[in-house]
C-alpha positions as CSV (number, residue, x, y, z in Angstrom):
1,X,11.5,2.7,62.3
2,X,14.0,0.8,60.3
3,X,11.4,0.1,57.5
4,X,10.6,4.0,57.5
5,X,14.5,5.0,57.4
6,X,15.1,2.6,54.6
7,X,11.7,3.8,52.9
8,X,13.3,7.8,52.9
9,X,16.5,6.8,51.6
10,X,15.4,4.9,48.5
11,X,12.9,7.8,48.0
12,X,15.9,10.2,48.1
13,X,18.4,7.6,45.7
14,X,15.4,7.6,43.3
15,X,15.0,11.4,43.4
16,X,18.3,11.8,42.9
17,X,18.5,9.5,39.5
18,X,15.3,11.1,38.2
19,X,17.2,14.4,38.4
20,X,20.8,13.0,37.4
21,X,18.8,11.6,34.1
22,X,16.7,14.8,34.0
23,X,20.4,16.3,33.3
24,X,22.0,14.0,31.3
25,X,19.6,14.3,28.6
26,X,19.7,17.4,28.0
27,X,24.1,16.9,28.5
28,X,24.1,14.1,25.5
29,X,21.7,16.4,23.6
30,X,24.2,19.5,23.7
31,X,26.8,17.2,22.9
32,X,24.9,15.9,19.5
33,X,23.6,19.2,18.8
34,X,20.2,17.2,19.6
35,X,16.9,19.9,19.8
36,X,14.4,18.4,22.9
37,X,12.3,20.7,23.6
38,X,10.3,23.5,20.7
39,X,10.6,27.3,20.9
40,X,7.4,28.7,22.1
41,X,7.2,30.4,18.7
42,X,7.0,26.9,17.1
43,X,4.7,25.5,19.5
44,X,2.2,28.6,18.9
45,X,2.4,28.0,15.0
46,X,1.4,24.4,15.5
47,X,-1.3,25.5,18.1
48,X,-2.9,28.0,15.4
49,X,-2.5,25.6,12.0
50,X,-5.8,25.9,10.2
51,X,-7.7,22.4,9.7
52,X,-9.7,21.5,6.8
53,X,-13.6,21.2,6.7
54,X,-15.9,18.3,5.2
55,X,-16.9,19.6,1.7
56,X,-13.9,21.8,1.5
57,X,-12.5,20.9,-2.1
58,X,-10.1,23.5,-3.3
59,X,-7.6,22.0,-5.0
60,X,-8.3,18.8,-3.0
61,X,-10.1,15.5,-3.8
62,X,-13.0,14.3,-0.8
63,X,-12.1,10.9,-0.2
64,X,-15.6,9.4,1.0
65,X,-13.9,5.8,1.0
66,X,-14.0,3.3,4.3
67,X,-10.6,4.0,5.8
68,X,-9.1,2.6,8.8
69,X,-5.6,3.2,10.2
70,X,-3.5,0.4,11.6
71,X,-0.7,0.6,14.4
72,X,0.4,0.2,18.3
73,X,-2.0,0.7,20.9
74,X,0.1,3.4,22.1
75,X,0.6,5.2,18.6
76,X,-0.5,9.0,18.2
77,X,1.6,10.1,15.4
78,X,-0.7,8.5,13.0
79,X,0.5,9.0,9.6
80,X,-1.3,6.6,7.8
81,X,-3.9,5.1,6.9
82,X,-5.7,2.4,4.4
83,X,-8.8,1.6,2.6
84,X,-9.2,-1.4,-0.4
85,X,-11.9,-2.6,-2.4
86,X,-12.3,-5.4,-4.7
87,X,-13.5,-4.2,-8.2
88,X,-16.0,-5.9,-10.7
89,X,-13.0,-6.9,-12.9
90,X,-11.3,-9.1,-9.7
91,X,-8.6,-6.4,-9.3
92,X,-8.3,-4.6,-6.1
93,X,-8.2,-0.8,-5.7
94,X,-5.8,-0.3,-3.2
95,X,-5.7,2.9,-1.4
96,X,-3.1,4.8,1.2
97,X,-3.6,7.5,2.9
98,X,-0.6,9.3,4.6
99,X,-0.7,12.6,6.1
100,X,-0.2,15.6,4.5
101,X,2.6,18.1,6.3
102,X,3.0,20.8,3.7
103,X,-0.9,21.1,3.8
104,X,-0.7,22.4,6.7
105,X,2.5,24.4,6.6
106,X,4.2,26.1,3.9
107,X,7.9,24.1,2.9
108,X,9.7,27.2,3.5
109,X,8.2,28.2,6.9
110,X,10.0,28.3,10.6
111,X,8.5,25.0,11.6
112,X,8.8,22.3,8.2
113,X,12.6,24.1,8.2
114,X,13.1,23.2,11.6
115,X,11.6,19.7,11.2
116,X,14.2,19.1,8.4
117,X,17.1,20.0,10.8
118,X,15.6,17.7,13.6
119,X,15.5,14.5,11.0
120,X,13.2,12.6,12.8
121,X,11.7,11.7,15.7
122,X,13.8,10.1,18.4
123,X,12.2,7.1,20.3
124,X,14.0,6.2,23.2
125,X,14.3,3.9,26.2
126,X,13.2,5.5,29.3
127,X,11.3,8.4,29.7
128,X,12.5,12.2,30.3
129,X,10.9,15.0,31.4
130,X,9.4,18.0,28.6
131,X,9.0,21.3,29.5
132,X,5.5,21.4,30.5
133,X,6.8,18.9,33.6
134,X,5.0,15.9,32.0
135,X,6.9,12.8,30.9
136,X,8.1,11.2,27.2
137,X,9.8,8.9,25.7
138,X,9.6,10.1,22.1
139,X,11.2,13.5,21.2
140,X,9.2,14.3,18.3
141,X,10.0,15.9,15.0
142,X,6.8,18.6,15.4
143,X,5.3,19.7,18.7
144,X,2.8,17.4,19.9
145,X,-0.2,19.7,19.7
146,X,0.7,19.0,15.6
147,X,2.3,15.5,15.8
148,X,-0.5,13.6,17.8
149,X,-3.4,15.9,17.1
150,X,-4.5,18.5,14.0
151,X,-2.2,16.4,11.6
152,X,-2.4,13.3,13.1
153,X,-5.1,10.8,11.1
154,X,-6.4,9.0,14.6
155,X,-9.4,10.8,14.9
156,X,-12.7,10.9,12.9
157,X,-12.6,14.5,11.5
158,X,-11.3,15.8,8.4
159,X,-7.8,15.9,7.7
160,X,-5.3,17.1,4.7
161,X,-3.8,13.9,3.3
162,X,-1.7,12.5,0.0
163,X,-3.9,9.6,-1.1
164,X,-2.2,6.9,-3.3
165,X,-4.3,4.4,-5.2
166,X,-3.0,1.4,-6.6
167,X,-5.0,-1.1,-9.0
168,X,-4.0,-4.2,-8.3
169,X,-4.1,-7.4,-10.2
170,X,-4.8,-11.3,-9.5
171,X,-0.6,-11.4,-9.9
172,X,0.2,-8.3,-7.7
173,X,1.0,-6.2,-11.0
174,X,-0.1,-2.3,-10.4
175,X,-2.0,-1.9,-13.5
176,X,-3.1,1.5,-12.5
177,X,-1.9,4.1,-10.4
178,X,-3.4,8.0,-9.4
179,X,-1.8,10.2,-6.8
180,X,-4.1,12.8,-5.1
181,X,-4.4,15.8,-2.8
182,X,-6.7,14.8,-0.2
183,X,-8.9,15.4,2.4
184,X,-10.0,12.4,4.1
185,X,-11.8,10.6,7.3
186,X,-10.6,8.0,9.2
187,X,-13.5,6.3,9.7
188,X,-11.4,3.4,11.9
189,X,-8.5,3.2,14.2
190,X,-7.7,0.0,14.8
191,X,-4.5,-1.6,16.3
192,X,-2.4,-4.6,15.3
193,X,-4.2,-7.2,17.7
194,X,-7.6,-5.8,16.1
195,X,-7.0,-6.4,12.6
196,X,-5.2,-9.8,13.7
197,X,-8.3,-10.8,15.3
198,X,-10.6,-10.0,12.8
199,X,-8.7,-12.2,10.1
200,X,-8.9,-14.9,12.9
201,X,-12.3,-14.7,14.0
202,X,-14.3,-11.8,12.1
203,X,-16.2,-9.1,13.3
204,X,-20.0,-7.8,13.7
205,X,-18.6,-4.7,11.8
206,X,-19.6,-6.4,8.5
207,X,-17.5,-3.1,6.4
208,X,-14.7,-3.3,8.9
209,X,-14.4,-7.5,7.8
210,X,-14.4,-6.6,4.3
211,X,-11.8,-3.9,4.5
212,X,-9.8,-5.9,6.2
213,X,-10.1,-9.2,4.7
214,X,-9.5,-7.2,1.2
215,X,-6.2,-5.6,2.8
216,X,-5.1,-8.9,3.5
217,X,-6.0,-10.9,0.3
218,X,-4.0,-7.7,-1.8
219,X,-1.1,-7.6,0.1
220,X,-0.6,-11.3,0.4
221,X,-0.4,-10.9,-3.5
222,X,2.4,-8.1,-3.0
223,X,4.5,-10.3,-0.8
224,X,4.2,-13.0,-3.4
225,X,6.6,-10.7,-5.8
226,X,8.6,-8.7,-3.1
227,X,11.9,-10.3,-1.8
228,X,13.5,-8.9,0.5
229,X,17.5,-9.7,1.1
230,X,17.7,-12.1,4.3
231,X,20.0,-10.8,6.2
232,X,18.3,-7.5,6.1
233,X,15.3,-8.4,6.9
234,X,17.3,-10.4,10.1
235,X,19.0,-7.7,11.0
236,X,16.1,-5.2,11.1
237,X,14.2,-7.4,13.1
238,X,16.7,-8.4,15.5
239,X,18.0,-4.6,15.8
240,X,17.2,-1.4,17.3
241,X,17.8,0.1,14.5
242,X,14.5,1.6,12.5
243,X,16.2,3.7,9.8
244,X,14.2,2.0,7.1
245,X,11.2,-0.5,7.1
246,X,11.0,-3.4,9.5
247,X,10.1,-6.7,7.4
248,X,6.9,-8.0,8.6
249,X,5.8,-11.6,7.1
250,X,2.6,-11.7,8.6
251,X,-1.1,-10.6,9.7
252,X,-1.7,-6.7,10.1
253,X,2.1,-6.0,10.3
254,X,3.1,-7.1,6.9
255,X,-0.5,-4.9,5.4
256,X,1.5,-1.7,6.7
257,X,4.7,-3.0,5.7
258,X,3.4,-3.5,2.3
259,X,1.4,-0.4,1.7
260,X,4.5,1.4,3.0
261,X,6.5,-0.4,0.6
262,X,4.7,0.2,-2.6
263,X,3.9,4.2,-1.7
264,X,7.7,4.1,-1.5
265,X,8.5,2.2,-4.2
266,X,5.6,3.6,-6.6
267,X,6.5,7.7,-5.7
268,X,10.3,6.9,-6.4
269,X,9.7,4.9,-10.0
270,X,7.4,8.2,-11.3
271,X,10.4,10.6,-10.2
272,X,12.9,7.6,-11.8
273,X,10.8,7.7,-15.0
274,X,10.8,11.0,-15.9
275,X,14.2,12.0,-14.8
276,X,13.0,14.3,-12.1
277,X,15.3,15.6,-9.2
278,X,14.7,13.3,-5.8
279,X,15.4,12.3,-2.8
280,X,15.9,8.0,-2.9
281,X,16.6,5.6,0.3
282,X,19.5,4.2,-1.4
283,X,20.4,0.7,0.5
284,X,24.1,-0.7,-1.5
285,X,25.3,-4.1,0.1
286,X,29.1,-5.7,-1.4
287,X,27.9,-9.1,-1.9
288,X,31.2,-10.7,-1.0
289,X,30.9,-9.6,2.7
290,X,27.0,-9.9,2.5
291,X,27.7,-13.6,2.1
292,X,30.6,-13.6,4.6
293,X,27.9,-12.2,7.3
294,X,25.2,-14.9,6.2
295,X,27.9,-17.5,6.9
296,X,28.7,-16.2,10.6
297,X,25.1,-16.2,11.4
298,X,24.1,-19.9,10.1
299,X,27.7,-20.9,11.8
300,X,27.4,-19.3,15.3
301,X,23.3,-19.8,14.8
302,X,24.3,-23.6,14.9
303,X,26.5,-23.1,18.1
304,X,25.0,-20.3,20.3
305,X,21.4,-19.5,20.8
306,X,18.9,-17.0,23.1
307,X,21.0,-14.2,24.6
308,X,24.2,-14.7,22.4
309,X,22.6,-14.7,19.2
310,X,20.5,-11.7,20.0
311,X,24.1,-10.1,20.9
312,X,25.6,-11.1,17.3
313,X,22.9,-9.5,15.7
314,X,23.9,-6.4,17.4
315,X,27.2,-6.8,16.4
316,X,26.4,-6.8,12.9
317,X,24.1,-3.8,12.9
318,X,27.7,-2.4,13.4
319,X,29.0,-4.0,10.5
320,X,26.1,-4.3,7.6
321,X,25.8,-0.6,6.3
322,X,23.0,1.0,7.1
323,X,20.0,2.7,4.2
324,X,21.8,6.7,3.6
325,X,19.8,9.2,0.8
326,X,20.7,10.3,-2.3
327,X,19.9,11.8,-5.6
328,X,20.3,8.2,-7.2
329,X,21.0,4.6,-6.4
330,X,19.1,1.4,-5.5
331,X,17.8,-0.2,-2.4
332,X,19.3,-3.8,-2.3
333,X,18.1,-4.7,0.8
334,X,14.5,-4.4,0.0
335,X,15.0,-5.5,-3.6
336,X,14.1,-2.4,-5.4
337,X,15.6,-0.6,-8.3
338,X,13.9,2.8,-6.9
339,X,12.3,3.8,-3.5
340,X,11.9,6.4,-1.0
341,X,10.7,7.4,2.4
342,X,7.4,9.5,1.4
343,X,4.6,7.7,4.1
344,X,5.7,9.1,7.4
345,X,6.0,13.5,6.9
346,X,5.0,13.4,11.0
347,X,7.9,11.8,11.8
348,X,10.6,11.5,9.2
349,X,12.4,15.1,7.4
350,X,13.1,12.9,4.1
351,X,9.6,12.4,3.8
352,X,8.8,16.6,3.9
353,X,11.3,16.9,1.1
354,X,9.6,14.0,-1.3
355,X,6.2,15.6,-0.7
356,X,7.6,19.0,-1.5
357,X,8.8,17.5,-4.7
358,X,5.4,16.1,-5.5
359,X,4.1,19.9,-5.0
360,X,6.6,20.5,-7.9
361,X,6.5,18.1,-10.2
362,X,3.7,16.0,-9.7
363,X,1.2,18.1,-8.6
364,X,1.6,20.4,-12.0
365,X,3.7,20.5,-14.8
366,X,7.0,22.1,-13.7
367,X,9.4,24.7,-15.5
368,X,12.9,23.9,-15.8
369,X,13.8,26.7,-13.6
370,X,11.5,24.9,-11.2
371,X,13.2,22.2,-11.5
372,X,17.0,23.3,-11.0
373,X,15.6,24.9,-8.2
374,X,14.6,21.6,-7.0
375,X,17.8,20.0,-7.5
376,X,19.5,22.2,-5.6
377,X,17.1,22.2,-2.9
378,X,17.1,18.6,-2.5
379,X,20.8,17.9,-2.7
380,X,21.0,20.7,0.5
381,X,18.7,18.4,2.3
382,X,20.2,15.3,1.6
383,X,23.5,16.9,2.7
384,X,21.4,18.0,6.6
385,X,19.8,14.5,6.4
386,X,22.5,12.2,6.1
387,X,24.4,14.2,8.4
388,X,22.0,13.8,10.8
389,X,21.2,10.4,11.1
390,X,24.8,9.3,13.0
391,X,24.7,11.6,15.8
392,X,20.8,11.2,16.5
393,X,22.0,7.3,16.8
394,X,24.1,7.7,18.9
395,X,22.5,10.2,21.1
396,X,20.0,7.5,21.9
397,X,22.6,4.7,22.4
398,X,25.0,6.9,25.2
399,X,21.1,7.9,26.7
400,X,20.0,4.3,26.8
401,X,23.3,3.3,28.3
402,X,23.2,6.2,30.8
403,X,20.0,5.1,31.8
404,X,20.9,1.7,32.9
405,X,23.8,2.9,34.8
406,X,21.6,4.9,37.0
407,X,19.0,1.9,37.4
């Protein structure tokens, strides 16, 4: 009888926590003016967005090349994907593949202008509860019937897409570049541990080998000339913090970190170069407190270890400034005069705005009233953006913390 009695009341204590954090999310929310759950008008628009069809080439390119898409085993907001092949000349031809959101949607509709105020996705700790009664940890920035399916690049069936190609020389030098409007087929979703296999031990899939091996061999040139500031890439990795790219060194992480990285950094030098309006990831560091910060970690680092040093780091996140956007500026932690967020529309508002100013100036020849228009446009986003950005971080900090009080 005892076991039983003791069996009810830990089933009632956990009921009671499930509903306590069933109402605190949606408390913190209110009090960052943090959107959970969609409209149902929302939800139907992203139910009733047309796809594309093989052979369908208005206006589009057919991409017919071997692609494969690279993340978690638990990823379903697949935004990107790759494909690479080595030319007759030795150069690679370099190709990626990010989904397209205003292909789908128009820039000014209901549910892109919503996405903007949302900012991005929110990932958090511990699951909550939607309004359908199923469970998530991610509060996404389009309804999942969009963000996980009819834009999402995980499955084998046409999808609208920006496609980036890059030819790459023996040095890592882009010696060409072409931007188009897509439609393509991922004809691959593989996850990190695949790809990390297959460069250990190959694969029967002699097309998949190739792809992979030639992802590898080009982006190992990239890394060659990229540097990235140390403590950045540190802090990033030692951090909860994913407000820019995570520096990966290695395998299949550092191929996505390095196709994401030269979309970024290839999109923002065309808008640099002819002086068009923008939206940059702008990352400024004083270097007299950069090296102060490098000198606390090699001196604690030589005293402390394990837990303690995993705490410093999250002292510092505190302390080294954090990747903002603007209409100008450089990004010092990743070593680039120009770059942007344009690879992950699905998930991130900044990256709506960059493609909209692709539709404008890229994508045609554009006016100058086109592109006032555009200025003013992108300096109101900015303004919605980087106010954003503080209170979504902290909404997911007091919910984290919440959580583990009700363990």
């Amino acid at each position: 009888h005892k076991i039983t009695i003791d069996y009810f009341k830990k089933l009632v204590e956990t009921i009671k926590n499930l509903d306590t954090n069933k109402k605190n999310i949606q408390t913190i929310a209110d009090k960052y003016n943090i959107k959970i759950h969609f409209e149902p008008e929302i939800i139907e628009h992203a139910k009733l967005v047309k796809t594309p069809k093989t052979g369908e080439m208005t206006g589009r390119k057919q991409i017919n090349d071997y692609i494969i898409s690279i993340d978690s085993e638990k990823t379903y907001e697949i935004d990107d994907a790759l494909s690479c092949v080595k030319l007759d000349n030795g150069n690679y031809l370099f190709g990626v593949h990010i989904a397209s959101i205003l292909s789908y949607f128009p820039y000014d509709s209901d549910i892109v202008t919503e996405a903007i105020e949302r900012n991005q996705s929110i990932y958090l700790h511990k699951k909550f509860q939607l309004a359908d009664g199923t469970q998530s940890k991610t509060i996404p920035l389009f309804p999942y019937e969009f963000s996980t399916k009819t834009g999402s690049l995980a499955s084998s069936e046409p999808k609208f897409a920006r496609s980036y190609y890059f030819e790459i020389d023996q040095n890592g030098n882009v010696v060409n570049e072409i931007f188009y409007k897509s439609i393509i087929v991922n004809s691959k979703r593989t996850t990190y541990d695949d790809v990390n296999k297959v460069l250990k031990d190959g694969s029967d899939d002699k097309k998949y080998e190739e792809t992979v091996r030639n992802l590898k061999a080009v982006t190992d040139l990239l890394s060659a000339k990229n540097k990235t500031a140390f403590l950045y890439e540190q802090i990033k990795e030692n951090t909860d913090d994913y407000s820019d790219l995570r520096v990966k060194n290695s395998g299949a992480q550092n191929i996505v970190y390095q196709a994401m990285m030269l979309t970024g950094q290839r999109v923002a030098e065309f808008f640099a170069r002819n002086n068009y309006p923008f939206i940059y990831r702008v990352h400024e560091v004083n270097e007299d407190n950069a090296e102060k910060l490098q000198f606390l970690i090699e001196t604690l680092n030589k005293s402390y270890g394990g837990q303690q040093f995993e705490k410093l780091y999250h002292i510092l996140e505190g302390v080294y400034p954090k990747g903002w956007y603007a209409m100008e500026g450089k990004h010092v932690g990743l070593g680039l005069e120009h770059y942007c967020h344009c690879t992950s529309g699905l998930r991130r508002a900044a990256d709506i705005v960059a493609e909209h100013a692709l539709e404008v100036c890229y994508d045609k020849t554009p006016s100058e009233e086109e592109l006032e228009e555009l200025r003013q446009d992108i300096e109101s986003k900015i303004r919605v953006i980087n106010e954003k950005q503080k209170p979504i971080e902290w909404f997911a900090k007091e919910y984290k913390k919440v959580n583990r009080r009700h363990r």
